[in-house]
PDB file of the backbone (N, CA, C, O) and the ligand in Angstrom, with CONECT records:
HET     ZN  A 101       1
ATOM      1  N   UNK A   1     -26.158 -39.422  -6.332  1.00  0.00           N
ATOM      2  CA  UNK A   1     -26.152 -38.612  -5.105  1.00  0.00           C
ATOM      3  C   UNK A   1     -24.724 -38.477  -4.555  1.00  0.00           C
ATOM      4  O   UNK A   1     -24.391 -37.528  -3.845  1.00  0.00           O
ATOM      5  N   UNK A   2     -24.026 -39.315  -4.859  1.00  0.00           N
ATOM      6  CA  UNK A   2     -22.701 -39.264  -3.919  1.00  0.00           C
ATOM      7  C   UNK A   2     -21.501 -38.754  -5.142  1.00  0.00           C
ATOM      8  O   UNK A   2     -20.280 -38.703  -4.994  1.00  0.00           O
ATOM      9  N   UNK A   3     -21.966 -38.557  -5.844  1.00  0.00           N
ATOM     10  CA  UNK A   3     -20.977 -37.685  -6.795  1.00  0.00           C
ATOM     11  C   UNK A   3     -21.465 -36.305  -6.633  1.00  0.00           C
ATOM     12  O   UNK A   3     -20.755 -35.351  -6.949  1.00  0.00           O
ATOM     13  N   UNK A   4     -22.525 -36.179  -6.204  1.00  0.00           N
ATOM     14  CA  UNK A   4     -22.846 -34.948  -5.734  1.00  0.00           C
ATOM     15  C   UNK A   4     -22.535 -34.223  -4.920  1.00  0.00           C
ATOM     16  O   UNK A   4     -22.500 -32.995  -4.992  1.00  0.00           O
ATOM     17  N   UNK A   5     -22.247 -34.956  -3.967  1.00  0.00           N
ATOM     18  CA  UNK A   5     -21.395 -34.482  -2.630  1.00  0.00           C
ATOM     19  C   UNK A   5     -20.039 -34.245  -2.644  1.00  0.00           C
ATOM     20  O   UNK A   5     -19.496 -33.462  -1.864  1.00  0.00           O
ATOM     21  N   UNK A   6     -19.487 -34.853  -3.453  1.00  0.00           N
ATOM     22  CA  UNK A   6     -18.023 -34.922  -3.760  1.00  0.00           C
ATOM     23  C   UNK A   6     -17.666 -33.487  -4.892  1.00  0.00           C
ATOM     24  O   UNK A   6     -16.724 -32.695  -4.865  1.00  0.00           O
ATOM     25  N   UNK A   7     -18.678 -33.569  -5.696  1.00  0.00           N
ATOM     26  CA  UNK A   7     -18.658 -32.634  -6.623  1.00  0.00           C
ATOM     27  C   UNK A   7     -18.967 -31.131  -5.624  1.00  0.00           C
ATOM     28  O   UNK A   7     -18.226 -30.152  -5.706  1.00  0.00           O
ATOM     29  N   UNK A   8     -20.063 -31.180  -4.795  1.00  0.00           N
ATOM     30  CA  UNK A   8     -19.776 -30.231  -3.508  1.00  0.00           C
ATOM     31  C   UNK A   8     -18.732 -29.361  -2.890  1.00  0.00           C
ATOM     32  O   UNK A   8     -18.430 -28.184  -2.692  1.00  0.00           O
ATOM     33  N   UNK A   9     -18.315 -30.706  -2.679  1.00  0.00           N
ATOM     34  CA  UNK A   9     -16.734 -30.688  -1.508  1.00  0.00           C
ATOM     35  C   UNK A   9     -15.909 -29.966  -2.492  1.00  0.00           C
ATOM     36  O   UNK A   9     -15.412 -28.920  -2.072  1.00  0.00           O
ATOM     37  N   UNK A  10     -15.548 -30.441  -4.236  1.00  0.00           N
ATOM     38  CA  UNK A  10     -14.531 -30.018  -4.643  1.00  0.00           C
ATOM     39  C   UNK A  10     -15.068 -28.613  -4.664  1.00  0.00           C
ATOM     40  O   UNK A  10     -14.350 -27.808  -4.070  1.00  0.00           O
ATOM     41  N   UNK A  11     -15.982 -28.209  -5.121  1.00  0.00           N
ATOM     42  CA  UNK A  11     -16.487 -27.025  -4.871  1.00  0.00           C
ATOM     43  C   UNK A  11     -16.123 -25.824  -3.906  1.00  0.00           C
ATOM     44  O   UNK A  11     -15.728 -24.690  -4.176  1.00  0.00           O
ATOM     45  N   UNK A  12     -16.391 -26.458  -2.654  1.00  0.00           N
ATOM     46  CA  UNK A  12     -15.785 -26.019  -1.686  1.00  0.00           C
ATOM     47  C   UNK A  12     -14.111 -25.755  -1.232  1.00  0.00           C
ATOM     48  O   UNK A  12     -13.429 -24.772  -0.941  1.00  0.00           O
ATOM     49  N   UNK A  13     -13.924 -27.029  -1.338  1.00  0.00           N
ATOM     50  CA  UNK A  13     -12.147 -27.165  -1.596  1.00  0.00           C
ATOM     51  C   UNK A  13     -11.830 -25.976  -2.422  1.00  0.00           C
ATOM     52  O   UNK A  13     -10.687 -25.570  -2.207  1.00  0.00           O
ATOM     53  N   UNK A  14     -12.389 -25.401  -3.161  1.00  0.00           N
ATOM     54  CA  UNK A  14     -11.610 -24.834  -4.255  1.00  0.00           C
ATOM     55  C   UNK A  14     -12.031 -23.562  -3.927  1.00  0.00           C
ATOM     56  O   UNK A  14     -11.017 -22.876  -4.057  1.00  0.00           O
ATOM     57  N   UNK A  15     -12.839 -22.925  -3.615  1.00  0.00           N
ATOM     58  CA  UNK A  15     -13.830 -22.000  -2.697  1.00  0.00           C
ATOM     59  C   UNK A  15     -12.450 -21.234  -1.596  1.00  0.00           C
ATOM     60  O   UNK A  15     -11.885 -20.164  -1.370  1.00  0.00           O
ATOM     61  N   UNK A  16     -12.473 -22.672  -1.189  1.00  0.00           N
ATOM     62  CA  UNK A  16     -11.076 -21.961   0.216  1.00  0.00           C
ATOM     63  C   UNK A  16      -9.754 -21.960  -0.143  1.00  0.00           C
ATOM     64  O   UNK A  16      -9.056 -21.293   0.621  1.00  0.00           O
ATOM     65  N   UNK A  17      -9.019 -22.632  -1.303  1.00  0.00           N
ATOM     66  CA  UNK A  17      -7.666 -22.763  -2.014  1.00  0.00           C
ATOM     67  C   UNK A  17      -7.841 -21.540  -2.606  1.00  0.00           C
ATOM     68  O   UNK A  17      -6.724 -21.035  -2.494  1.00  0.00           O
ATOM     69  N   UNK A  18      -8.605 -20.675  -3.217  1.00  0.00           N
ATOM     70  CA  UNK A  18      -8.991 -19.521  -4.306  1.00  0.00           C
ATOM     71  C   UNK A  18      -8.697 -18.578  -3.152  1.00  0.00           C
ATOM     72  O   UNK A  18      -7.622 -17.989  -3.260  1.00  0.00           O
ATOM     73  N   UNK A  19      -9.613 -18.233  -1.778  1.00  0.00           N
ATOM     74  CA  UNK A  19      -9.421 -17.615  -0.699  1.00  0.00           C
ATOM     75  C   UNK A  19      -7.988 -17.239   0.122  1.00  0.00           C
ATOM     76  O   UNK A  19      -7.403 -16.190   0.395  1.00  0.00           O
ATOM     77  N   UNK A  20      -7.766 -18.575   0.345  1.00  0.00           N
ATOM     78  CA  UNK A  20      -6.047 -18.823   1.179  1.00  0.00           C
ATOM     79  C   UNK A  20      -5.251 -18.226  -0.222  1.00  0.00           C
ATOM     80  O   UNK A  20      -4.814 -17.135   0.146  1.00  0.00           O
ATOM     81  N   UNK A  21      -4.989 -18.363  -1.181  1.00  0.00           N
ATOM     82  CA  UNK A  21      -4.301 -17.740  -2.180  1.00  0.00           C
ATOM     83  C   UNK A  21      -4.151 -16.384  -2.598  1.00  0.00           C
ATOM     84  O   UNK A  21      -3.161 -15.794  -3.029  1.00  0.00           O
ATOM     85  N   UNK A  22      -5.699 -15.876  -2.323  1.00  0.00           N
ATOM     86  CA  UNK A  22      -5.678 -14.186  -2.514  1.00  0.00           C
ATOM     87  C   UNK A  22      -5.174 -13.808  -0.936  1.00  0.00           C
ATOM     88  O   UNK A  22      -4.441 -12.820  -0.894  1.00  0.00           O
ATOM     89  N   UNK A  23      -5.357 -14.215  -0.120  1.00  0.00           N
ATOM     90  CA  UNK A  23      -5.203 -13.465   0.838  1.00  0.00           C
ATOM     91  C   UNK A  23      -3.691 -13.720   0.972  1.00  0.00           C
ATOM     92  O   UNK A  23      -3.071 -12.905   1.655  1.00  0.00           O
ATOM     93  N   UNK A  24      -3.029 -14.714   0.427  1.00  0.00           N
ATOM     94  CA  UNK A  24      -1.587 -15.148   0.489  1.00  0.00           C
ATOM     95  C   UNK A  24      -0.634 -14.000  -0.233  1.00  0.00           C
ATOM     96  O   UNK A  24       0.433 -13.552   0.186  1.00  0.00           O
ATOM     97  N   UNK A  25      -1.343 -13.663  -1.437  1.00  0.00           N
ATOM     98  CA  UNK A  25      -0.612 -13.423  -2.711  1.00  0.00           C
ATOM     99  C   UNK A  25      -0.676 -11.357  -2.214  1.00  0.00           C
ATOM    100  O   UNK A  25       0.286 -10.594  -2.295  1.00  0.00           O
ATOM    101  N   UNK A  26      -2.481 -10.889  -1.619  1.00  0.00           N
ATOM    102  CA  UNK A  26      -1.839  -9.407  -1.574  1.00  0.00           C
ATOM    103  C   UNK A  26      -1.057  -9.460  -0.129  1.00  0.00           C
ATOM    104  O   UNK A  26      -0.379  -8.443   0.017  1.00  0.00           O
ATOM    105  N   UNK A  27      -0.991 -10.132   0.685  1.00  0.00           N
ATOM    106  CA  UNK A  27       0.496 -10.126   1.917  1.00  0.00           C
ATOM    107  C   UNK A  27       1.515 -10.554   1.551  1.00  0.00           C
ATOM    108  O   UNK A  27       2.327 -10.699   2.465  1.00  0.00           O
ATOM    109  N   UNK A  28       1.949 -10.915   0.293  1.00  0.00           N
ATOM    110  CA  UNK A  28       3.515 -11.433  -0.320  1.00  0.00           C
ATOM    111  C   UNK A  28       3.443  -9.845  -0.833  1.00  0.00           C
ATOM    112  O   UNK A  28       4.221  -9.072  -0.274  1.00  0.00           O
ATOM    113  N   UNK A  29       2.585  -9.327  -1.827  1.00  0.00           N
ATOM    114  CA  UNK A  29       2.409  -8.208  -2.188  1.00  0.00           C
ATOM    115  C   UNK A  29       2.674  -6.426  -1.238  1.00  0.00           C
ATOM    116  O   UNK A  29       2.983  -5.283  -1.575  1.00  0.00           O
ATOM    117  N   UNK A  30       2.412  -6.961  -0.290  1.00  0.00           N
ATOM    118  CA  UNK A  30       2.493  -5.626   0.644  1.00  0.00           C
ATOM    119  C   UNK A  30       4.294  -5.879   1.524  1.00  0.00           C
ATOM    120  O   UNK A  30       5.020  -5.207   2.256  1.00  0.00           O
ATOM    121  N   UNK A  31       4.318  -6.739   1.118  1.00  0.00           N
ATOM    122  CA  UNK A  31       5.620  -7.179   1.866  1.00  0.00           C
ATOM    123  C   UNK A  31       6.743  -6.666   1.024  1.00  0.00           C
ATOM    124  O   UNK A  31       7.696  -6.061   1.514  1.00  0.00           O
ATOM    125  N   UNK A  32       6.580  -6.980  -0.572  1.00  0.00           N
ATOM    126  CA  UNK A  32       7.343  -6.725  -1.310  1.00  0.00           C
ATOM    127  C   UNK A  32       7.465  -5.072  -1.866  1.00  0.00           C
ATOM    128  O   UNK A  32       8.394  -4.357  -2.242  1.00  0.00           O
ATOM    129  N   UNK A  33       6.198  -4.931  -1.713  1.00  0.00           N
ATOM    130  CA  UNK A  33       6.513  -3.008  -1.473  1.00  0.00           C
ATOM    131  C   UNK A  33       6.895  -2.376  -0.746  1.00  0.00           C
ATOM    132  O   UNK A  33       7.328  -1.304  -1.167  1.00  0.00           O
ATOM    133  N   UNK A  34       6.968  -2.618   0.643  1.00  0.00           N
ATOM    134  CA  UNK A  34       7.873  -1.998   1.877  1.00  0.00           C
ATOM    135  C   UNK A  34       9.025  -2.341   1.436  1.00  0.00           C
ATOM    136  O   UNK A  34       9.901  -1.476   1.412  1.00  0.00           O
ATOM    137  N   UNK A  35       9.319  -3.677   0.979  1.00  0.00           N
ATOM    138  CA  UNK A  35      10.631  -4.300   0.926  1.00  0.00           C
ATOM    139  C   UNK A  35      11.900  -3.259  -0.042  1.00  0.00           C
ATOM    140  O   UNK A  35      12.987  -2.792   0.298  1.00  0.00           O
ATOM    141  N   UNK A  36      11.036  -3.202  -1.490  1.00  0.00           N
ATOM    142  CA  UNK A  36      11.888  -2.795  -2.744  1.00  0.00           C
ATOM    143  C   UNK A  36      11.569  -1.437  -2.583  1.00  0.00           C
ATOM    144  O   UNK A  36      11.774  -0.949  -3.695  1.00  0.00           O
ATOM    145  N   UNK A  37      11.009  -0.152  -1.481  1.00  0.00           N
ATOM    146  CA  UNK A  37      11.418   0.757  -1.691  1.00  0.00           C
ATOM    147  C   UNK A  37      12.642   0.947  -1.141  1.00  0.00           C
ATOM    148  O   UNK A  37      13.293   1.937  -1.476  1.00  0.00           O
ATOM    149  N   UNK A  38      13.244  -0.151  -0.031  1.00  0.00           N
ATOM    150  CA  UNK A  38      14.137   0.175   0.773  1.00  0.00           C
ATOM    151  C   UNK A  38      15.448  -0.154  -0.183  1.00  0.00           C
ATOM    152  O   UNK A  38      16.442   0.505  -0.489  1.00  0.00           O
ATOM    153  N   UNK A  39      14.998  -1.436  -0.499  1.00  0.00           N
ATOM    154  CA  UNK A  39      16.040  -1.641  -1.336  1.00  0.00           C
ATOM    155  C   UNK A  39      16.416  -1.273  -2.591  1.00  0.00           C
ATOM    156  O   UNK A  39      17.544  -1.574  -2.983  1.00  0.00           O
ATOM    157  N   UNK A  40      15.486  -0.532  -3.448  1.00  0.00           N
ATOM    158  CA  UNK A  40      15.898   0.110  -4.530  1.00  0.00           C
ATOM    159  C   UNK A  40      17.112   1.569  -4.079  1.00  0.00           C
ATOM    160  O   UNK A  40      17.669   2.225  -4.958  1.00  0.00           O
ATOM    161  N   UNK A  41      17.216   1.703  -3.297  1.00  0.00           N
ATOM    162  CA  UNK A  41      17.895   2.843  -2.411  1.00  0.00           C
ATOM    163  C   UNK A  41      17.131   3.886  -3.013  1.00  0.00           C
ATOM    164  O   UNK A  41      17.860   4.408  -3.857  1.00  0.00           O
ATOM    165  N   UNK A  42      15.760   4.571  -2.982  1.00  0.00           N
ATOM    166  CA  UNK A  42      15.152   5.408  -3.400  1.00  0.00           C
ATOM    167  C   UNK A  42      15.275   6.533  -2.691  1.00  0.00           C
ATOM    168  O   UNK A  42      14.818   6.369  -1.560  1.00  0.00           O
ATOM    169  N   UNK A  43      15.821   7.922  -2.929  1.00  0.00           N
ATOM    170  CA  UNK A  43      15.100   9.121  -2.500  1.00  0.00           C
ATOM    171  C   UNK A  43      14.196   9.347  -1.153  1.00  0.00           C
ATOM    172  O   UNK A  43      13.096   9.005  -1.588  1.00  0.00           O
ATOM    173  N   UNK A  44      14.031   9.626  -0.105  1.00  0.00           N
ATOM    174  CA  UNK A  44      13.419   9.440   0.894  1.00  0.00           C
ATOM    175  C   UNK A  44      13.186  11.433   0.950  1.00  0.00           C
ATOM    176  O   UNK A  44      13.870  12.372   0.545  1.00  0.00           O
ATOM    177  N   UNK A  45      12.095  11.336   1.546  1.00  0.00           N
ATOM    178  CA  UNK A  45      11.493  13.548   1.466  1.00  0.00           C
ATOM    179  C   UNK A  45      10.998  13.419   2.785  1.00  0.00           C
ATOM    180  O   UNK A  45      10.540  12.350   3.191  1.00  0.00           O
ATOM    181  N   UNK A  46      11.055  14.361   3.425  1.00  0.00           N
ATOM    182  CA  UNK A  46      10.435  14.518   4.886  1.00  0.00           C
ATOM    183  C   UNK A  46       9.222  14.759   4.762  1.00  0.00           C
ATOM    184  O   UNK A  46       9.059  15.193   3.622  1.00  0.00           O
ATOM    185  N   UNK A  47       8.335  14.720   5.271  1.00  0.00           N
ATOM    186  CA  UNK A  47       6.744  15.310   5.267  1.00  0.00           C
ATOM    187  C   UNK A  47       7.304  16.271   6.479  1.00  0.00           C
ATOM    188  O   UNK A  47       7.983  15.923   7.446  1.00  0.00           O
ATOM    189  N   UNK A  48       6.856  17.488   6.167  1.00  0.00           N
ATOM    190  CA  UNK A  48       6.906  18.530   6.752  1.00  0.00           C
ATOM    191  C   UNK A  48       6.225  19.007   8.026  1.00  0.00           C
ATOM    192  O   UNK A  48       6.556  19.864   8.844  1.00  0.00           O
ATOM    193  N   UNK A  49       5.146  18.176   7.948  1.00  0.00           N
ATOM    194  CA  UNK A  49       3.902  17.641   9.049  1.00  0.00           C
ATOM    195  C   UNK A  49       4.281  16.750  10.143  1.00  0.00           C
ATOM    196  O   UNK A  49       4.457  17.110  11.307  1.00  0.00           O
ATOM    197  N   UNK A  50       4.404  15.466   9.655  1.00  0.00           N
ATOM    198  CA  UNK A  50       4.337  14.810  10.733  1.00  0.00           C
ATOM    199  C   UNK A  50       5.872  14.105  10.861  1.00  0.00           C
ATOM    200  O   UNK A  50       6.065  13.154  11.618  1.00  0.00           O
ATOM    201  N   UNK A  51       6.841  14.642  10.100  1.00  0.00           N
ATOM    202  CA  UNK A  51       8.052  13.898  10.210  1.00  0.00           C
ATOM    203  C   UNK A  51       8.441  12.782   9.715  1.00  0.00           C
ATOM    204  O   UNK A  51       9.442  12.156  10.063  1.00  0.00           O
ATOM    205  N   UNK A  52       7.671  12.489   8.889  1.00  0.00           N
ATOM    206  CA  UNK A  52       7.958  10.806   8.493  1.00  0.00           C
ATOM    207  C   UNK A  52       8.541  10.990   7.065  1.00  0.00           C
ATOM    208  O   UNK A  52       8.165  11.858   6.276  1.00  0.00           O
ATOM    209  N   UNK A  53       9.737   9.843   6.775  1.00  0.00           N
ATOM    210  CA  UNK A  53      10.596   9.594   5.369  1.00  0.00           C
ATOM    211  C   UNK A  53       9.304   9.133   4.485  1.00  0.00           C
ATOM    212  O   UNK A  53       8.613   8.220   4.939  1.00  0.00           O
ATOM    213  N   UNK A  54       8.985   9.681   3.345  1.00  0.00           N
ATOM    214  CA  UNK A  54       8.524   8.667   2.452  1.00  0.00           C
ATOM    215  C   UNK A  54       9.000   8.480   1.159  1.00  0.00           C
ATOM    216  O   UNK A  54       9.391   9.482   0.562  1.00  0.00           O
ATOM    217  N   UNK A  55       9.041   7.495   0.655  1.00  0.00           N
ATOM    218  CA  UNK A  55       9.977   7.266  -0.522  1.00  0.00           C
ATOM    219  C   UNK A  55       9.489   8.627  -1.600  1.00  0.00           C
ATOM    220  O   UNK A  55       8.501   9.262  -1.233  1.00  0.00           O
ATOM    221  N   UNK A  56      10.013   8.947  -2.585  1.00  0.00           N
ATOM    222  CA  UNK A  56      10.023  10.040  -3.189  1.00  0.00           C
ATOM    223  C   UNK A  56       8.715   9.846  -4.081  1.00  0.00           C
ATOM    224  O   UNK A  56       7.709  10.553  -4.018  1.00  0.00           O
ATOM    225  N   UNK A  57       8.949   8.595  -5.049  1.00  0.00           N
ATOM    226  CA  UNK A  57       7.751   8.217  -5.449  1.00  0.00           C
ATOM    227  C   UNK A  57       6.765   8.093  -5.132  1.00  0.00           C
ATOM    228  O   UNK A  57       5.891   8.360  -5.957  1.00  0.00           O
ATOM    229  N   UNK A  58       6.334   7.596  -3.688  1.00  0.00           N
ATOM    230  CA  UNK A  58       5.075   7.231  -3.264  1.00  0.00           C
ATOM    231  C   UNK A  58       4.229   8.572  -2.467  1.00  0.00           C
ATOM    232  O   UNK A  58       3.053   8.559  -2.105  1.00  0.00           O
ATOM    233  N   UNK A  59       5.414   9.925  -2.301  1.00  0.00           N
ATOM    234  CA  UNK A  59       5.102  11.355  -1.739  1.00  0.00           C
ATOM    235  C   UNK A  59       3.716  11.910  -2.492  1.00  0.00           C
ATOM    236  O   UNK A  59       3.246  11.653  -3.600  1.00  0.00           O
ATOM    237  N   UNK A  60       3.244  12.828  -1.353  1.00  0.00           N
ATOM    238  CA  UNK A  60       1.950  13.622  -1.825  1.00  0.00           C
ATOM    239  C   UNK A  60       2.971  14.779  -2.202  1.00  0.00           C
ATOM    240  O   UNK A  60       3.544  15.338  -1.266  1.00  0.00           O
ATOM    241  N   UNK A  61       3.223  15.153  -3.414  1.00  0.00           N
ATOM    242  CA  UNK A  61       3.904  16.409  -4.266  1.00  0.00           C
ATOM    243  C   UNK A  61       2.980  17.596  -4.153  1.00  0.00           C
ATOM    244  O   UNK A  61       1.825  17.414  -4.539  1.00  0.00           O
ATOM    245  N   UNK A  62       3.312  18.803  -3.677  1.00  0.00           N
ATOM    246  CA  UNK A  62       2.619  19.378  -3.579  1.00  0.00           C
ATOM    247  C   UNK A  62       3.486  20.895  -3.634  1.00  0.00           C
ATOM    248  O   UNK A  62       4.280  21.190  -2.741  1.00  0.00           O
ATOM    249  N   UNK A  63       3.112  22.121  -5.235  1.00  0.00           N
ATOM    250  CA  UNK A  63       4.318  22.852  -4.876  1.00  0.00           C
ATOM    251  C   UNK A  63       3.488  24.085  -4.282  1.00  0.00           C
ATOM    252  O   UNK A  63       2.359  24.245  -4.747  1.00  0.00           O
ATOM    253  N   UNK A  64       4.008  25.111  -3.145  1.00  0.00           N
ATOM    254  CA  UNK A  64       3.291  25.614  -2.343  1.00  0.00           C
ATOM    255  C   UNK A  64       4.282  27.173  -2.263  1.00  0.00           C
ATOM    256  O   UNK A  64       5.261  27.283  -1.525  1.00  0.00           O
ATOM    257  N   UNK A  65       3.834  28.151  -3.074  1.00  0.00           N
ATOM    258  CA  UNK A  65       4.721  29.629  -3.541  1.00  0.00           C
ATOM    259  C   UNK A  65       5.781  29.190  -3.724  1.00  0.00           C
ATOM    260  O   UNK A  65       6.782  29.429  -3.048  1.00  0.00           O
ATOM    261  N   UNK A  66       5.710  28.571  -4.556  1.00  0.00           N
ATOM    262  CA  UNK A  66       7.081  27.992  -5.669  1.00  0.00           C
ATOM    263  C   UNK A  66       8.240  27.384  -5.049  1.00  0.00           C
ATOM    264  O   UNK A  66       9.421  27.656  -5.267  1.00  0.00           O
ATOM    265  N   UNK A  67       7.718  26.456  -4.182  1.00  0.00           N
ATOM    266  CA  UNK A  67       8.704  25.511  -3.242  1.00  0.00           C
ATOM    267  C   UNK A  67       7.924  24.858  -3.440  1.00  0.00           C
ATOM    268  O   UNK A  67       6.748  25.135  -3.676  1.00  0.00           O
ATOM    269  N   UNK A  68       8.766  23.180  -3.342  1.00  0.00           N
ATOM    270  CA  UNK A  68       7.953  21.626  -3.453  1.00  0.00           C
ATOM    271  C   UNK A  68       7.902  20.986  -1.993  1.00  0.00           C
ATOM    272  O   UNK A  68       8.818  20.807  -1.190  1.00  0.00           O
ATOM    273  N   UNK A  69       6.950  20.786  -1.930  1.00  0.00           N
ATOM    274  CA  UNK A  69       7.124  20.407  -0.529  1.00  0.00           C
ATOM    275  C   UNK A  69       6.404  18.988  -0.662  1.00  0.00           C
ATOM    276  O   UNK A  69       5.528  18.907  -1.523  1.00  0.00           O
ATOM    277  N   UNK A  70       6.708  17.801   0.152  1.00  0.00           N
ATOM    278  CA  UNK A  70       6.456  16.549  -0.035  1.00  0.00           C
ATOM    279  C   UNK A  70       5.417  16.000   1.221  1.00  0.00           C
ATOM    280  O   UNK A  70       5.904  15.693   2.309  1.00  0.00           O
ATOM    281  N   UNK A  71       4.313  15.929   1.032  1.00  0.00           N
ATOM    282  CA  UNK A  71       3.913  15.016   2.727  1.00  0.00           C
ATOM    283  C   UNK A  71       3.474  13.499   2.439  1.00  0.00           C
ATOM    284  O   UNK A  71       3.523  13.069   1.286  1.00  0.00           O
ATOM    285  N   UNK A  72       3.112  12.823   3.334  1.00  0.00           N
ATOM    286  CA  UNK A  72       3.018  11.240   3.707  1.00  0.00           C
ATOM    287  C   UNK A  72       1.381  11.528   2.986  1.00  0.00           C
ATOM    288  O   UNK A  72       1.268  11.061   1.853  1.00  0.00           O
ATOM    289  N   UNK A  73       0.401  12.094   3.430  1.00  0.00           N
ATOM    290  CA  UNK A  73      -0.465  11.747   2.804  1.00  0.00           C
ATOM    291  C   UNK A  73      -1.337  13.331   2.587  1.00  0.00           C
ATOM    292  O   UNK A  73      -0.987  14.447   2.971  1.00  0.00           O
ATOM    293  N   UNK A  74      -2.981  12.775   1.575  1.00  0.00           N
ATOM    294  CA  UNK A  74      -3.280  14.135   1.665  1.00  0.00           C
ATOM    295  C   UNK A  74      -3.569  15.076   2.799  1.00  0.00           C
ATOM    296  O   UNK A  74      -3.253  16.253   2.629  1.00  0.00           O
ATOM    297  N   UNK A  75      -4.045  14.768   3.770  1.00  0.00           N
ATOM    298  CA  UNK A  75      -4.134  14.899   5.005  1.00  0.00           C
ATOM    299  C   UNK A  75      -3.232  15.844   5.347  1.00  0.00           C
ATOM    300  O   UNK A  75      -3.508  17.042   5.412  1.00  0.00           O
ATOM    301  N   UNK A  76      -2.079  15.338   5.588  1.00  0.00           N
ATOM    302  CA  UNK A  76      -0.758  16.130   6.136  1.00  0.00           C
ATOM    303  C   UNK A  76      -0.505  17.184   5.416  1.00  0.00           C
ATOM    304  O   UNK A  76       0.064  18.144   5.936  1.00  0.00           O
ATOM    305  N   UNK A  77      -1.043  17.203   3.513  1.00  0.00           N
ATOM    306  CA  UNK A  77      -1.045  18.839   3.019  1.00  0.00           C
ATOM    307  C   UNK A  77      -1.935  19.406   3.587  1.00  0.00           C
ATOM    308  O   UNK A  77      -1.771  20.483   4.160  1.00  0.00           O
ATOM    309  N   UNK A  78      -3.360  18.597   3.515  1.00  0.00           N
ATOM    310  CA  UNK A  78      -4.324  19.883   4.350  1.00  0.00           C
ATOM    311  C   UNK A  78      -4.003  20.483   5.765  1.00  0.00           C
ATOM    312  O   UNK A  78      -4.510  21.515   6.204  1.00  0.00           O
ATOM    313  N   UNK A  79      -3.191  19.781   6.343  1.00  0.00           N
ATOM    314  CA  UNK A  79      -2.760  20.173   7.842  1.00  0.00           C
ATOM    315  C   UNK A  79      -1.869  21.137   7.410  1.00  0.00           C
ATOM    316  O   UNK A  79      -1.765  22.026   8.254  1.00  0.00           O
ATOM    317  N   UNK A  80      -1.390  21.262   6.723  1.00  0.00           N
ATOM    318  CA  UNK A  80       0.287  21.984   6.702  1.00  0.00           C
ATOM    319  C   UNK A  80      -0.649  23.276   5.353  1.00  0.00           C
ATOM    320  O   UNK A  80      -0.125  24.388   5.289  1.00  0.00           O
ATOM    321  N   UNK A  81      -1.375  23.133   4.819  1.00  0.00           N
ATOM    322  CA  UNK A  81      -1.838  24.209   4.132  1.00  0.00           C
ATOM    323  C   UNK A  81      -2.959  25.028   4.867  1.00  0.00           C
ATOM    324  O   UNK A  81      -3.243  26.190   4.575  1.00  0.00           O
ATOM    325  N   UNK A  82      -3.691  24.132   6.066  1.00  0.00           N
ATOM    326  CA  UNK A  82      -5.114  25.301   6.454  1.00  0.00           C
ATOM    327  C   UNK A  82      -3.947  26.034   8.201  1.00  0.00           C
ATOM    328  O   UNK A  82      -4.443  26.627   9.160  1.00  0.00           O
ATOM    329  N   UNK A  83      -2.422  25.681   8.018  1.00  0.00           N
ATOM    330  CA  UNK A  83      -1.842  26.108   9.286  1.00  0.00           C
ATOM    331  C   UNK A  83      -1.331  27.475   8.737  1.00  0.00           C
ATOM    332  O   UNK A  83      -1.151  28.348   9.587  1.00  0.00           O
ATOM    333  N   UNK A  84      -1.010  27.858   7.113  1.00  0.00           N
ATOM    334  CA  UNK A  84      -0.421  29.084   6.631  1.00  0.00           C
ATOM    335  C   UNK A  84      -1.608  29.746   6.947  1.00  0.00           C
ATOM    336  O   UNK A  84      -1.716  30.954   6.735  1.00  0.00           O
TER     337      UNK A  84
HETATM  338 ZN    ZN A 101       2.500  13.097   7.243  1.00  0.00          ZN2+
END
């Protein structure tokens, strides 16, 4: 019985070390993507919409009568395409 409980606990223990770790590892993760677009010195495009830099790579590309135009998300093309 009392290896049972223990065998439990590690159970548990390991339950919440597995938990605290994912939740550790995608906020090191989101940190390090804000981080290395800045610092890769990447390309920055205006969204045409709402004004905001977004790195070139991470842009909604969108070419619109043969101009490229870049927005933050899809959203901001549908705003900026149902306004023509
Ligand atoms: Zn936008």
């Amino acid at each position: 019985m009392f290896r049972l409980i223990i065998f439990i606990a590690l159970i548990y223990l390991l339950y919440k070390m597995i938990k605290t770790f994912n939740r550790l590892k995608s906020e090191r993760n989101e940190n390090l993507q804000s981080k290395s677009t800045t610092d890769r010195g990447e390309e920055l495009v205006e969204d045409p919409v709402c004004h905001t830099y977004i790195p070139l790579s991470q842009a909604y590309k969108k070419e619109i009568s043969g101009k490229d135009y870049y927005f933050c998300s899809k959203q901001c093309h549908d705003k900026f395409t149902r306004k023509k």
